[in-house]
C-alpha positions in Angstrom: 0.0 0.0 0.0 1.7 3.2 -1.2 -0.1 5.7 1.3 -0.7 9.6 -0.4 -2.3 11.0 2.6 -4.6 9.9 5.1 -7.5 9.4 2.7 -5.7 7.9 -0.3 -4.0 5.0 -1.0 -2.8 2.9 -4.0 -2.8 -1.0 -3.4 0.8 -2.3 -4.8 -1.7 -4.4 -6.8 -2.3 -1.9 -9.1 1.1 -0.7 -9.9 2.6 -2.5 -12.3 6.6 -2.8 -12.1 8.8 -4.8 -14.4 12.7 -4.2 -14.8 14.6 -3.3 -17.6 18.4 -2.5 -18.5 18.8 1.2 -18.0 20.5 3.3 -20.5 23.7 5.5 -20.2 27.3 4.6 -18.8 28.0 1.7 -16.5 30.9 -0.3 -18.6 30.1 -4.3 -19.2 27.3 -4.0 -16.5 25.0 -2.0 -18.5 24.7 -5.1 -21.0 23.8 -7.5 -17.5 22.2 -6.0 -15.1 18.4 -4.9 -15.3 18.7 -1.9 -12.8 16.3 0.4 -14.0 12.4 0.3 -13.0 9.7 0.9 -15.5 6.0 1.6 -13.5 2.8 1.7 -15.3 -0.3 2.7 -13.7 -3.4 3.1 -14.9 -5.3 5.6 -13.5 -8.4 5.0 -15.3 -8.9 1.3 -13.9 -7.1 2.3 -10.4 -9.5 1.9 -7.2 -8.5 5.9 -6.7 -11.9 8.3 -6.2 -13.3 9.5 -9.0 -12.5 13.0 -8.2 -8.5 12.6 -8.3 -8.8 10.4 -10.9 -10.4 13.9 -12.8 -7.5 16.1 -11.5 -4.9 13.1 -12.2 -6.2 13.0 -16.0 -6.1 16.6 -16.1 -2.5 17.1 -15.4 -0.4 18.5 -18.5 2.9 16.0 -17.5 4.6 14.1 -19.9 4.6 11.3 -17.9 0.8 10.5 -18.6 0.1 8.5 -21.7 -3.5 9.6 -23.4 -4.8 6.1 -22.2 -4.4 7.7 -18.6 -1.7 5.7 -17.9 1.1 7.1 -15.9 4.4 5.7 -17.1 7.8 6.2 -15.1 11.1 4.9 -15.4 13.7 5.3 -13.2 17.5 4.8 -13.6 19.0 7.4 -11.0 20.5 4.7 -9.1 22.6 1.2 -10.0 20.9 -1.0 -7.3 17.3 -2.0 -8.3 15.8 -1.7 -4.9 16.6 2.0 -5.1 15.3 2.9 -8.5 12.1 0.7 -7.0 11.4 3.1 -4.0 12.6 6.0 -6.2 9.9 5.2 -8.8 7.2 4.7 -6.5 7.9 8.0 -4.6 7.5 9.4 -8.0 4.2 8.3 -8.6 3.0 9.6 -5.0 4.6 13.0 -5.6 2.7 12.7 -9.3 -0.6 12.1 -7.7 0.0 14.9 -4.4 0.2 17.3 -7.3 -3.0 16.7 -8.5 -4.4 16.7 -5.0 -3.3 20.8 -4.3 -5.8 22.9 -5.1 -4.3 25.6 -7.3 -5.4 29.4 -5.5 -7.0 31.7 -7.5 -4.8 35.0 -8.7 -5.7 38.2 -7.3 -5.3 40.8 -9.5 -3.7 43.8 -8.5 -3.5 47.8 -9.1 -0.5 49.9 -9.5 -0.2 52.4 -7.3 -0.3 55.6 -7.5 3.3 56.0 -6.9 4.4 53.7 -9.7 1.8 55.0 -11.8 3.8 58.9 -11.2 6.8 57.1 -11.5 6.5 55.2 -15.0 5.3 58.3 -16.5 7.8 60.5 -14.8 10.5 57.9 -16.8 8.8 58.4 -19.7 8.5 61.5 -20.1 12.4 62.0 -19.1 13.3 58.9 -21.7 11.4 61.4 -24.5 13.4 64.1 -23.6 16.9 62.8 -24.6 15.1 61.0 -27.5 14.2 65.0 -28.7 18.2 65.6 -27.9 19.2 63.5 -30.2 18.0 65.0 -33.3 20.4 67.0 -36.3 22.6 69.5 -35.0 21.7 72.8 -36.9 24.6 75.5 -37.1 24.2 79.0 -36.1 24.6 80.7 -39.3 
């Protein structure tokens, strides 16, 4: 049971997990070894409630196929185990996102001040614009 917060929880059983040789440098290990974790969930078919499911499938991440399946693989680390816990932690940090409520923006008002002081610049910026015109002699 990966636990996301007190309310929500993923059974194991619905993570799928396989390992796979992971990419990069590693010398005649690389060619060996499967180190590297590849976790596929599917959100869709997941026992997850319907309303994070929503927010889940709404997230713009790469990670998430467009059969709602979230697919990570990870290779940060040479021993298995690690890249295991490192994957799952992934996929809880994936689905916390989609649990925070994003606030609504505020929008806000110059003041008066920086109001005064934009035109103030402006006005000043025109003025050695106007300077830079053709010299004219004095004959």
């Amino acid at each position: 049971m990966i636990k996301v917060n007190r309310n929500i929880s993923i059974p194991e059983k619905e993570i799928e997990l396989s390992a796979v040789r992971a990419s990069g440098p590693g010398g005649q290990n690389v060619n060996k070894v499967a180190s590297a974790i590849h976790l596929r969930f599917d959100v869709s078919n997941s026992s997850l409630p319907d309303y994070v499911k929503a927010r889940i499938l709404k997230l713009r991440d790469r990670r998430l196929s467009r059969d709602g399946v979230i697919i990570i693989k990870a290779q940060r680390y040479r021993e298995q185990e690690k890249n295991r816990k490192d994957a799952l932690h992934r996929l809880e940090g994936l689905v916390r996102k989609a649990l925070q409520k994003k606030r609504k923006r505020l929008p806000t008002k110059p003041s008066r001040t920086a109001k005064r002081k934009r035109t103030d610049l402006k006005v000043r910026r025109g003025k050695v614009k106007k300077l830079r015109g053709k010299i004219r002699s004095l004959d």
